[in-house]
Backbone as numpy.savetxt, mean C-alpha at the origin, in Angstrom:
# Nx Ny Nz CAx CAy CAz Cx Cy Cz
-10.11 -25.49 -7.49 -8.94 -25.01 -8.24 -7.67 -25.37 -7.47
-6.72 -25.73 -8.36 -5.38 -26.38 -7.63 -4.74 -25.01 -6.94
-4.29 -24.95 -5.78 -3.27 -24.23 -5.14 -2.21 -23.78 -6.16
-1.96 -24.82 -6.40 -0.44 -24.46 -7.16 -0.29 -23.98 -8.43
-2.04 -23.45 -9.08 -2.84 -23.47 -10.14 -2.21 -21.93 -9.47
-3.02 -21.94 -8.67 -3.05 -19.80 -8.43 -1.55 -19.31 -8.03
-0.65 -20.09 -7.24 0.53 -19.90 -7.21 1.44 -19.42 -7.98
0.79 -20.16 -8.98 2.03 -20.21 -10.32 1.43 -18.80 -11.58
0.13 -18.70 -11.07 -0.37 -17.37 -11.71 -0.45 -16.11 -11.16
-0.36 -16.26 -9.68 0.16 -14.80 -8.74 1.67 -14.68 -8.92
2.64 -15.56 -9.21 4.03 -15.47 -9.75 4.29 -15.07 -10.75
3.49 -14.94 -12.01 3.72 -14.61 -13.18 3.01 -13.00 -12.81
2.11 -13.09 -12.05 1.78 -11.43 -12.12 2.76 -10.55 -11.22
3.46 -11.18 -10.33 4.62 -9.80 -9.53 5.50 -9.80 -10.68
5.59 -10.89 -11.37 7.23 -10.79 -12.54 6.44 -9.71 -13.63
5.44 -10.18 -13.95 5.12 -9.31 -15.15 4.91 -7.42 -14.49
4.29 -7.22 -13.46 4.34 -6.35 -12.47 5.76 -5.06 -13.07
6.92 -6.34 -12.90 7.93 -5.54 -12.95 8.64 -5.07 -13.69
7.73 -6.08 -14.99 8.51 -6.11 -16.14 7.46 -4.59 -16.90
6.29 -4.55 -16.43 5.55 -3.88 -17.51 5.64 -2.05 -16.96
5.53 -1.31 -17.99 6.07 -0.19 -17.89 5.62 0.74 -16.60
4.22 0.26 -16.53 3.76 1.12 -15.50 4.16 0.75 -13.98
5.17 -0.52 -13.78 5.50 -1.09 -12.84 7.07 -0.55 -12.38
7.46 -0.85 -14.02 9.05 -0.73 -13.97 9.48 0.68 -14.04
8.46 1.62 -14.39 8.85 2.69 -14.58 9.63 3.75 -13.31
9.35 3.16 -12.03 9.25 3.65 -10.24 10.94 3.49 -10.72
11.81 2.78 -11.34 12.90 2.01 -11.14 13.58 3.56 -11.64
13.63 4.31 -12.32 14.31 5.18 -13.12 13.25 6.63 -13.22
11.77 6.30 -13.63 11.35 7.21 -14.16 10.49 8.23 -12.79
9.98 6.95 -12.08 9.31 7.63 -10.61 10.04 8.00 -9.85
11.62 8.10 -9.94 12.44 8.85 -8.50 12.71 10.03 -9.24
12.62 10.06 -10.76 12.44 11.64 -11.82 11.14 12.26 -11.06
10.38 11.19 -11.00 9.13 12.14 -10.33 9.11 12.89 -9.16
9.83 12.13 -7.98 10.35 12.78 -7.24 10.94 14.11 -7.11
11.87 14.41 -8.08 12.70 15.37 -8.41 12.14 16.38 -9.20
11.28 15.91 -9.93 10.74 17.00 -10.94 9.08 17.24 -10.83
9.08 18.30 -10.00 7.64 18.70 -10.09 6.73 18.86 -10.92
5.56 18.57 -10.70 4.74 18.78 -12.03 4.75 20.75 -12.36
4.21 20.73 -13.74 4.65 21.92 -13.80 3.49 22.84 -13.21
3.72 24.24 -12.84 2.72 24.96 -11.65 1.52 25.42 -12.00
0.71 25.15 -10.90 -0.89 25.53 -11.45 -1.28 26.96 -12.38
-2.09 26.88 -12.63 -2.11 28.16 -13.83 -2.46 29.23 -13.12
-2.13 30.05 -13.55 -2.59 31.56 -12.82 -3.97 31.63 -12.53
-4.64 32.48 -11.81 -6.01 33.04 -11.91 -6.32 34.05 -12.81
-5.11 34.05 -13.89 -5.65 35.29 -14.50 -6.09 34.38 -15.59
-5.63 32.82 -15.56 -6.33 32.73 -17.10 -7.72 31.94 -16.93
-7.91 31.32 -17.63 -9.46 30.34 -17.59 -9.86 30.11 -16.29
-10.61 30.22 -15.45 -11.12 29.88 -14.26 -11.69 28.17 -14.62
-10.85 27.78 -13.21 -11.03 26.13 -12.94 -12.28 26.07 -12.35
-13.01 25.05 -12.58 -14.63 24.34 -12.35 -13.44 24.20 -10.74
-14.42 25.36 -9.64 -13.92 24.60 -8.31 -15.56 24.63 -7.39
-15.53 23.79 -6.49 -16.87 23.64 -5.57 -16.48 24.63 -4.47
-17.78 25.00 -3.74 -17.27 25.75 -2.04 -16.22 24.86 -1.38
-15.48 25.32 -0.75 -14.65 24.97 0.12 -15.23 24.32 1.31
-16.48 24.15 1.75 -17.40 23.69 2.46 -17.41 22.15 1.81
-17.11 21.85 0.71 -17.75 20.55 0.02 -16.78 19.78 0.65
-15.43 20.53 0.53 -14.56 19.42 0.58 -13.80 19.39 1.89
-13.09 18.39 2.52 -11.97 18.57 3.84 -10.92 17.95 3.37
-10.08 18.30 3.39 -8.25 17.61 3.51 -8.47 17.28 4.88
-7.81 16.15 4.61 -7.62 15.43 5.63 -6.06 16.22 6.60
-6.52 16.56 7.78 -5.72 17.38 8.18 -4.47 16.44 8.88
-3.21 16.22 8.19 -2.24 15.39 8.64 -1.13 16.20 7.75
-0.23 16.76 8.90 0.85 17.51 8.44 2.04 16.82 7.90
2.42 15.71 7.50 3.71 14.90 7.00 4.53 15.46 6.35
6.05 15.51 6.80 6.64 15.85 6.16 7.63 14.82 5.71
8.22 15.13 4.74 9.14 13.74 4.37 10.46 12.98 5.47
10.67 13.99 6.58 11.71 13.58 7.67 10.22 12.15 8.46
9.50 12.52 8.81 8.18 12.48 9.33 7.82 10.91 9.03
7.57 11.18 7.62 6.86 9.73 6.62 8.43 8.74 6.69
9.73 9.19 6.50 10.74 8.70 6.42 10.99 7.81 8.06
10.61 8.69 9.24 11.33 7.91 10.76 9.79 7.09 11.03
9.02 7.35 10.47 7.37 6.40 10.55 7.91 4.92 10.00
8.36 5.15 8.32 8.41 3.71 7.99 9.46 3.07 8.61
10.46 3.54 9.13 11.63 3.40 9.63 11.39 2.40 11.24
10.50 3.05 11.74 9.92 2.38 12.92 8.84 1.16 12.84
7.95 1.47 11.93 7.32 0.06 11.42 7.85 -0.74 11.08
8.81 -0.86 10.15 9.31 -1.58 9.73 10.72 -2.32 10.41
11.13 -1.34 11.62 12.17 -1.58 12.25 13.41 -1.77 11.07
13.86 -0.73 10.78 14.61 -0.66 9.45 16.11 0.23 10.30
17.46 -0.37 10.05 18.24 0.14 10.51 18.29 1.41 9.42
19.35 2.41 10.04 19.52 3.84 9.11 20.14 3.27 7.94
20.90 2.73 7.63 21.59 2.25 6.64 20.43 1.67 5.64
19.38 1.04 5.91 18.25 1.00 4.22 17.19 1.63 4.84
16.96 2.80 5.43 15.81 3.90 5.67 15.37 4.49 4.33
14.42 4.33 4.52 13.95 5.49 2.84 14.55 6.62 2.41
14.74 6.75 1.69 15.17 8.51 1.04 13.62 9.24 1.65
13.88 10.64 2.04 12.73 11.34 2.65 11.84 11.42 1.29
12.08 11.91 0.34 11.08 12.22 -0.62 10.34 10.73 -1.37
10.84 9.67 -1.08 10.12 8.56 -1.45 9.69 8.29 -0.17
9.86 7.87 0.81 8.90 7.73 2.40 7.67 8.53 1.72
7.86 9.91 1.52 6.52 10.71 1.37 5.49 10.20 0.60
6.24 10.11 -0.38 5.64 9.75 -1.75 4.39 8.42 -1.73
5.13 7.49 -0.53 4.82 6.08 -0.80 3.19 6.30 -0.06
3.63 7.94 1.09 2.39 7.67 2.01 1.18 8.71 1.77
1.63 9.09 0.22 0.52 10.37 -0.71 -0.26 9.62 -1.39
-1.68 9.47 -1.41 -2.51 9.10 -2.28 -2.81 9.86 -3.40
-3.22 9.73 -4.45 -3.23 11.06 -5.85 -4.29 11.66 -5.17
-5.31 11.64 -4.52 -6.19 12.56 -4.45 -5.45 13.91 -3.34
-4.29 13.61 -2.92 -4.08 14.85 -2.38 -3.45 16.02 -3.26
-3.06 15.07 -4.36 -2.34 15.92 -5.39 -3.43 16.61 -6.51
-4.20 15.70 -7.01 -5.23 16.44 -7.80 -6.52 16.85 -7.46
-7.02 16.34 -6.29 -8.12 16.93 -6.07 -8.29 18.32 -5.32
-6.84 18.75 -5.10 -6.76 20.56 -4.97 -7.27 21.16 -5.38
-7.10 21.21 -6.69 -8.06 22.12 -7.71 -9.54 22.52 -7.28
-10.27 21.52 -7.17 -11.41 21.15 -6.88 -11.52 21.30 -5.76
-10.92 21.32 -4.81 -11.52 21.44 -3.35 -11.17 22.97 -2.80
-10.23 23.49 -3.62 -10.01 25.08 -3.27 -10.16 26.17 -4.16
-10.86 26.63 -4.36 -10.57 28.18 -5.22 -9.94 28.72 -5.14
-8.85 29.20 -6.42 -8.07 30.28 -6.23 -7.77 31.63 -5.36
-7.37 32.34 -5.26 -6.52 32.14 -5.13 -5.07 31.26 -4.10
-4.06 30.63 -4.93 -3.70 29.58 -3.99 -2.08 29.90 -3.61
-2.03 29.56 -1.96 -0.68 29.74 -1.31 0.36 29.10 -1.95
1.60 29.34 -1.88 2.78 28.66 -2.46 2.65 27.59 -1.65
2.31 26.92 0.13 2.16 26.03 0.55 1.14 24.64 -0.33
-0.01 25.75 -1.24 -1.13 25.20 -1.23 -0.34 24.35 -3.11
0.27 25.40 -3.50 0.76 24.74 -4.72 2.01 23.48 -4.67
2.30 24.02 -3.67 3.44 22.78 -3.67 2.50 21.55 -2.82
1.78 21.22 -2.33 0.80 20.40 -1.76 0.60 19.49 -3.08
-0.26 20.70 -4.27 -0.79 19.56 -5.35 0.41 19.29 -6.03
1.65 19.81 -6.10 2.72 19.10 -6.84 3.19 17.80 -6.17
2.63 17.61 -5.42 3.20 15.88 -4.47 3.20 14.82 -5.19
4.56 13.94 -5.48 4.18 12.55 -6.22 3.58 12.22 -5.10
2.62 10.82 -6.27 1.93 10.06 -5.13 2.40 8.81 -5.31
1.41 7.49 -4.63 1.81 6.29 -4.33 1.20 4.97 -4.83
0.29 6.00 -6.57 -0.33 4.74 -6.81 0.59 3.94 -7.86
1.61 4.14 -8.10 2.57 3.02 -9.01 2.93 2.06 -7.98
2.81 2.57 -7.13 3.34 1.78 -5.70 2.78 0.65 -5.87
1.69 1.40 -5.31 0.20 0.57 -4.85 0.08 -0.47 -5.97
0.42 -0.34 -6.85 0.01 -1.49 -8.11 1.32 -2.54 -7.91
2.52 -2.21 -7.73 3.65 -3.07 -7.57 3.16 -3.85 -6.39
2.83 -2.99 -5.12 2.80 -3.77 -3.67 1.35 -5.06 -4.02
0.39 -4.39 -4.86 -0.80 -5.29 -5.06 -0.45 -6.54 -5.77
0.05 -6.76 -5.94 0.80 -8.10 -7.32 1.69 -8.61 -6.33
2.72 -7.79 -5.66 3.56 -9.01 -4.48 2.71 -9.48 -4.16
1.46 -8.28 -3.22 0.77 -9.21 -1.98 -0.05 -10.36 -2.39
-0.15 -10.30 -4.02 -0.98 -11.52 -4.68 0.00 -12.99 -5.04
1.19 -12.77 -4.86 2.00 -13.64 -5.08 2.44 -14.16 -3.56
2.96 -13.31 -2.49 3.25 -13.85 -0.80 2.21 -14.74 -0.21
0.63 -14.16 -0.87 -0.12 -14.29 -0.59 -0.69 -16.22 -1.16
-0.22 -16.03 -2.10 -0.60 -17.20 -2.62 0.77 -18.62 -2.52
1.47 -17.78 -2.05 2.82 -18.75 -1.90 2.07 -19.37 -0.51
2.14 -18.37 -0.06 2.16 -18.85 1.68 1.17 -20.04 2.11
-0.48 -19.88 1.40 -0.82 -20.86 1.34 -1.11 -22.15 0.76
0.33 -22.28 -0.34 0.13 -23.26 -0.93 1.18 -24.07 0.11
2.24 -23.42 0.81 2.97 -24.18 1.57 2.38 -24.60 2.83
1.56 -23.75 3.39 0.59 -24.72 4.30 -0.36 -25.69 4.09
-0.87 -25.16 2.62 -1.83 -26.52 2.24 -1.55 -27.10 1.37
-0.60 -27.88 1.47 -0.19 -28.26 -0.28 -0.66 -29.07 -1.10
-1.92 -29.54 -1.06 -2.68 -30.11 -1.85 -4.13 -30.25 -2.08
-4.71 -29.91 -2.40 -6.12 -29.34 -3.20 -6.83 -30.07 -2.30
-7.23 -31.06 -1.80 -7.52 -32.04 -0.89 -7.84 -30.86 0.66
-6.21 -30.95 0.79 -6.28 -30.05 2.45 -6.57 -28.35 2.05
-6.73 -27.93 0.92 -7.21 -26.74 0.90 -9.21 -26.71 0.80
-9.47 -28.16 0.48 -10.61 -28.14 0.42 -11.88 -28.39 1.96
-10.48 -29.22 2.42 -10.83 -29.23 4.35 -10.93 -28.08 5.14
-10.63 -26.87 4.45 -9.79 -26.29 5.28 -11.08 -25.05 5.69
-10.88 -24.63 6.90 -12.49 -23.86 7.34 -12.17 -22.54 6.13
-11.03 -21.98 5.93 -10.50 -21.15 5.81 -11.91 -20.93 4.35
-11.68 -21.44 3.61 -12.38 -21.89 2.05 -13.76 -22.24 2.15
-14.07 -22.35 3.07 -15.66 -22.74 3.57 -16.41 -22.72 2.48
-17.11 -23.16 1.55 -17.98 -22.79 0.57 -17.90 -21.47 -0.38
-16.32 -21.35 -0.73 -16.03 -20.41 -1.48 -14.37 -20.91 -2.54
-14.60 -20.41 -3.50 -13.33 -21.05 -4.37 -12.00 -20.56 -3.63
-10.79 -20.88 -4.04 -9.93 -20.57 -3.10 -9.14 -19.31 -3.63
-9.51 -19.09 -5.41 -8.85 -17.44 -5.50 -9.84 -16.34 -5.00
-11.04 -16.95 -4.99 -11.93 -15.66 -4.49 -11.70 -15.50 -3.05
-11.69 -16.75 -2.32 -11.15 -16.14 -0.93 -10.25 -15.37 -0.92
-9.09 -15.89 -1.52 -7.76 -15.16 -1.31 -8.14 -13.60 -1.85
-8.49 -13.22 -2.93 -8.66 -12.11 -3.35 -9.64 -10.64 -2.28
-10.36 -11.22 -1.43 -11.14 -10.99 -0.08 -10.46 -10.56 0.95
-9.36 -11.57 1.07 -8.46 -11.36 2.18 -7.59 -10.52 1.72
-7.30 -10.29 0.71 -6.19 -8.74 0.45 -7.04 -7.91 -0.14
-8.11 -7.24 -0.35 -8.75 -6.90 -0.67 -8.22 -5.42 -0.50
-8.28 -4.25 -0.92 -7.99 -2.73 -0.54 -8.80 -2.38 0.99
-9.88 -3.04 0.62 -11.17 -2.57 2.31 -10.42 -3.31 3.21
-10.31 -4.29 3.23 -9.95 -5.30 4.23 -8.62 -4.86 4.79
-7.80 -4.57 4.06 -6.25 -4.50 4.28 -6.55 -3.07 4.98
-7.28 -1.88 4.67 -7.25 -1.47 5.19 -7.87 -1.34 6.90
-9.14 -2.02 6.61 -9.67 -2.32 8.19 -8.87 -3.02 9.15
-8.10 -4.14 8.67 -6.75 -5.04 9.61 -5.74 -4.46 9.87
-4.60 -4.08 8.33 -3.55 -3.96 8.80 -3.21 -2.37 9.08
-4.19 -1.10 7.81 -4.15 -0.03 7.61 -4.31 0.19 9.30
-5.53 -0.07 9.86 -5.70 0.16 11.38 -4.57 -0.16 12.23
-4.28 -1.26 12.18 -2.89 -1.57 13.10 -1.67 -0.80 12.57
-1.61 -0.57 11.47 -0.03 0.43 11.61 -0.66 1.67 11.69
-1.51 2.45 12.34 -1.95 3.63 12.39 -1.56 4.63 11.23
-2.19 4.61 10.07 -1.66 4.71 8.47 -2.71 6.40 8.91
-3.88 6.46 9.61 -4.51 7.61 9.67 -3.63 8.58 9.99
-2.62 8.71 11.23 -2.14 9.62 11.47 -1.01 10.10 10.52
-0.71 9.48 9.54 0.51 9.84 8.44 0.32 9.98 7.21
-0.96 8.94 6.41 -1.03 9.04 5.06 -1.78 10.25 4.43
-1.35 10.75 3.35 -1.79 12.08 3.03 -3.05 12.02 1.89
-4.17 12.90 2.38 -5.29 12.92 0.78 -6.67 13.32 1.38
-7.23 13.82 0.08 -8.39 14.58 0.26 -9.28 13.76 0.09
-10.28 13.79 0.94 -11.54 13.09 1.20 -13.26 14.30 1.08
-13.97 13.15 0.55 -15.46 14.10 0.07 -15.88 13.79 1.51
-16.58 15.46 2.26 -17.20 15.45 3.68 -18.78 14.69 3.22
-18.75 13.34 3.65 -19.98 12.66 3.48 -20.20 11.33 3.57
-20.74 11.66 5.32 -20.92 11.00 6.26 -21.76 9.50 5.79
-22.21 9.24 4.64 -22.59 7.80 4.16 -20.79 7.21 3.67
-20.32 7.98 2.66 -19.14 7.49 2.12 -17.36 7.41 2.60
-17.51 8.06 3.95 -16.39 8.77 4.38 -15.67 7.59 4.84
-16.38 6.72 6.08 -15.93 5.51 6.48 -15.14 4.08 5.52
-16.18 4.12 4.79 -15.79 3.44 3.59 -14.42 4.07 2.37
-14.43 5.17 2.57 -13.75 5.67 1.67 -11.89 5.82 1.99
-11.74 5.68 3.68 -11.14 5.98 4.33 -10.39 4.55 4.57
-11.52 3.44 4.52 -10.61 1.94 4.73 -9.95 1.40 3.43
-10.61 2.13 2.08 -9.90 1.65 1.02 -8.01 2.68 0.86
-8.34 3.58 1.18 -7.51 4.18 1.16 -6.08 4.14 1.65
-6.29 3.27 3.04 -5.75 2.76 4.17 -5.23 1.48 2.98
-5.38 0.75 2.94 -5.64 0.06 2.25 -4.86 -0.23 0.86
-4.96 1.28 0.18 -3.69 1.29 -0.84 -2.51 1.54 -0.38
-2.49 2.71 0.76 -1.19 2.90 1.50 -0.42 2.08 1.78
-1.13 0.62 2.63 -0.49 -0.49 2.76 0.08 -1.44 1.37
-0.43 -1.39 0.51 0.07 -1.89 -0.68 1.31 -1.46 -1.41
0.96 0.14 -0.95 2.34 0.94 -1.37 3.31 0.98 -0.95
3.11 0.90 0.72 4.41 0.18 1.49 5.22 -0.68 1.25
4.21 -1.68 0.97 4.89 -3.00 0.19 5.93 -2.82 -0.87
4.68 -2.12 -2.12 6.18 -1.76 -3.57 6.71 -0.77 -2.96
6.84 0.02 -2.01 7.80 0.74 -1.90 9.02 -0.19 -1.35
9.09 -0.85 -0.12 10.18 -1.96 0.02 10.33 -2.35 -0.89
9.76 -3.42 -2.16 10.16 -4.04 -3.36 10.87 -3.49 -3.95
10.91 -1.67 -3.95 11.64 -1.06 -5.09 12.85 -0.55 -4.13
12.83 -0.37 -3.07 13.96 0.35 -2.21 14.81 -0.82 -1.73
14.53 -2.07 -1.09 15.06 -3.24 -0.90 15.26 -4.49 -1.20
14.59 -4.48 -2.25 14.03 -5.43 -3.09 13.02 -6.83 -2.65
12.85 -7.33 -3.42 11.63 -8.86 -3.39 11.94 -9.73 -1.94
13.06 -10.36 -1.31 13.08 -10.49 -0.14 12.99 -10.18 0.78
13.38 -8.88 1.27 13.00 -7.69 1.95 10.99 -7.87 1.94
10.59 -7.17 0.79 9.24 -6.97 0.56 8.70 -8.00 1.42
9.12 -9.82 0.84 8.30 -11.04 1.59 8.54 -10.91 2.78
9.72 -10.60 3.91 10.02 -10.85 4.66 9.03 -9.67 5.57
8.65 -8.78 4.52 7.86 -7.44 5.02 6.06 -7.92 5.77
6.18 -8.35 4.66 4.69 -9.75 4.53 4.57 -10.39 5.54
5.54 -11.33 5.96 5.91 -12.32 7.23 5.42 -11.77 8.41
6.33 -10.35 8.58 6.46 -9.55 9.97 5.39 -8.89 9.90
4.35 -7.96 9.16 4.03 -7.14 9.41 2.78 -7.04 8.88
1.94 -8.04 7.54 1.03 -8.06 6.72 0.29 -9.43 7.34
1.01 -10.51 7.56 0.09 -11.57 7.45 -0.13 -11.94 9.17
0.88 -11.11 10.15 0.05 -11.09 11.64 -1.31 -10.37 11.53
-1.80 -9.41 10.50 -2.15 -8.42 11.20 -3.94 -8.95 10.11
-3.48 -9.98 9.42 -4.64 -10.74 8.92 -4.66 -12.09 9.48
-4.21 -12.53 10.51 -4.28 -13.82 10.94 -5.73 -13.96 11.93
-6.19 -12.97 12.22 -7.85 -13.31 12.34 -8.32 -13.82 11.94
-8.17 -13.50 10.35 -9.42 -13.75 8.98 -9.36 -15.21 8.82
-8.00 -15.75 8.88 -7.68 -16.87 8.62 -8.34 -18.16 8.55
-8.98 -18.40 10.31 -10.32 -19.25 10.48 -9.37 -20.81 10.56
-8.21 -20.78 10.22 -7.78 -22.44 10.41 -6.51 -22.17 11.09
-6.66 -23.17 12.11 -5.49 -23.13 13.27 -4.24 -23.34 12.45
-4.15 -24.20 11.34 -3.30 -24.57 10.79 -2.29 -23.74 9.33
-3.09 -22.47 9.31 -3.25 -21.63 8.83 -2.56 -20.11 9.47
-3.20 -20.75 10.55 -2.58 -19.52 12.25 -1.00 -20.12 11.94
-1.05 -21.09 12.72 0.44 -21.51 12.97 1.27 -21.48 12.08
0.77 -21.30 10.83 1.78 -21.50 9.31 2.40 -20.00 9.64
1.64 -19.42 9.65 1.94 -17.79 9.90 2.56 -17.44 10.84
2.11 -18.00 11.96 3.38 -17.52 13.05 4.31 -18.44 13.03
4.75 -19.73 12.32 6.16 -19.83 12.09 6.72 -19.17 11.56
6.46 -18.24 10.06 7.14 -17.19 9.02 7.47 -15.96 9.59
6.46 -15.88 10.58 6.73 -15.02 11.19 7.96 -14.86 12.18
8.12 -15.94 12.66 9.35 -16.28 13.55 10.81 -16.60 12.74
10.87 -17.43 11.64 11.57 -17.11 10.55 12.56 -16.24 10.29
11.53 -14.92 9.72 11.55 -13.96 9.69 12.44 -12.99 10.33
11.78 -12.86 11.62 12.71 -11.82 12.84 14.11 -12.93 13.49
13.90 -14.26 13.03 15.18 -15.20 13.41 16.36 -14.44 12.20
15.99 -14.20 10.49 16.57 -13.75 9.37 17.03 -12.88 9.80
16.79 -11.82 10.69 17.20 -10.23 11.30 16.73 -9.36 10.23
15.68 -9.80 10.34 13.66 -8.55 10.29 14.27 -8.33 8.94
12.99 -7.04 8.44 13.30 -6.64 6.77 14.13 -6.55 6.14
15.17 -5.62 6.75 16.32 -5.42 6.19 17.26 -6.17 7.33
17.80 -6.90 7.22 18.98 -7.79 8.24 20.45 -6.19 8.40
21.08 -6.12 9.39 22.04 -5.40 9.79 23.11 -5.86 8.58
């Protein structure tokens, strides 16, 4: 398959991304979300909610608060104060929905005002769907400019006996992103959500998760700084932290030129 075949179709998916409602909506309708809580859990006096022992389930015990999630991305990203996140979107970007809805279910009534405002948390999967479509477009830019012709993508160790969107799709994968980059920005100690105690699924459950966070990071820059910012996010901070996987020197070095680029541009957000 031509490079410039998938290029030109990971480009049409960040544009369409932004254009389609569930993308564009973060622009106007998800900082409403922010602002407007969902409305409050129902009393215990009326219908009793299907909940399990409290034994079944663990929250993941990570206290974030939006000052917290706000000086985190701020430092990853090396972001001057002037384009720092708003605190309640930092949060937002680093809440998975299961911390918001799987409350119900993991606690029996009766529940603390701490415990209700917990499940009112926006979360970060509109994110996660914006950041997944950049990283399919950075992703596919980047190596069409190192390999620019079907020929040297077919040399290339990188592709070894595999088509070149399925590789690519591998290498950003939710698991993966989370085992590389989720691990290297230490996403455990900050991202928020409830996890099932069970020790076959926990590991696994924990790298995908990682995994969306990092995606959400992404549309969260896209929507707070916009599309250059986001790539330049990619450069510095996404495609070092997969340059293992890579397997071609030429592939390495493509990356750490962008990378150099990059922090030459004055990093994500330039002063």
């Amino acid at each position: 398959m031509s490079t410039s075949r998938t290029v030109a179709s990971a480009s049409r998916a960040v544009r369409a991304a932004t254009r389609r409602p569930e993308a564009r909506l973060y622009s106007a309708a998800a900082a409403a979300e922010v602002s407007e809580p969902s409305a409050p859990l129902s009393s215990p006096s009326t219908a009793p909610l299907p909940h399990l022992p409290r034994s079944t389930y663990r929250r993941h015990a990570v206290e974030t608060t939006p000052a917290k999630a706000q000086a985190y991305l701020s430092d990853l990203l090396t972001l001057p104060p002037s384009a720092a996140f708003p605190p309640a979107l930092a949060l937002q970007i680093l809440t998975h929905k299961s911390y918001r809805f799987a409350h119900r279910i993991a606690h029996a009534p009766p529940y603390t005002p701490d415990e209700i405002a917990q499940s009112q948390a926006s979360h970060n999967e509109r994110l996660s769907f914006l950041g997944r479509r950049a990283l399919q477009a950075y992703t596919g830019m980047f190596v069409h400019s190192a390999l620019p012709s079907s020929s040297a993508a077919r040399a290339s160790p990188f592709f070894a006996a595999e088509a070149l969107e399925g590789r690519l799709e591998d290498l950003i994968h939710p698991t993966e992103l989370g085992k590389t980059v989720g691990n290297r920005w230490g996403l455990d100690n900050v991202m928020r959500w409830d996890r099932v105690v069970d020790e076959g699924r926990r590991q696994g459950g924990a790298r995908k998760i990682r995994g969306l966070t990092v995606e959400a990071i992404l549309g969260g820059v896209f929507t707070h700084l916009g599309s250059a910012a986001a790539q330049r996010a990619f450069y510095l901070h996404v495609l070092p932290a997969l340059a293992g996987q890579l397997e071609d020197p030429v592939l390495k070095q493509a990356a750490k030129k962008l990378e150099t680029s990059a922090q030459s541009a004055g990093g994500v957000a330039p002063k």
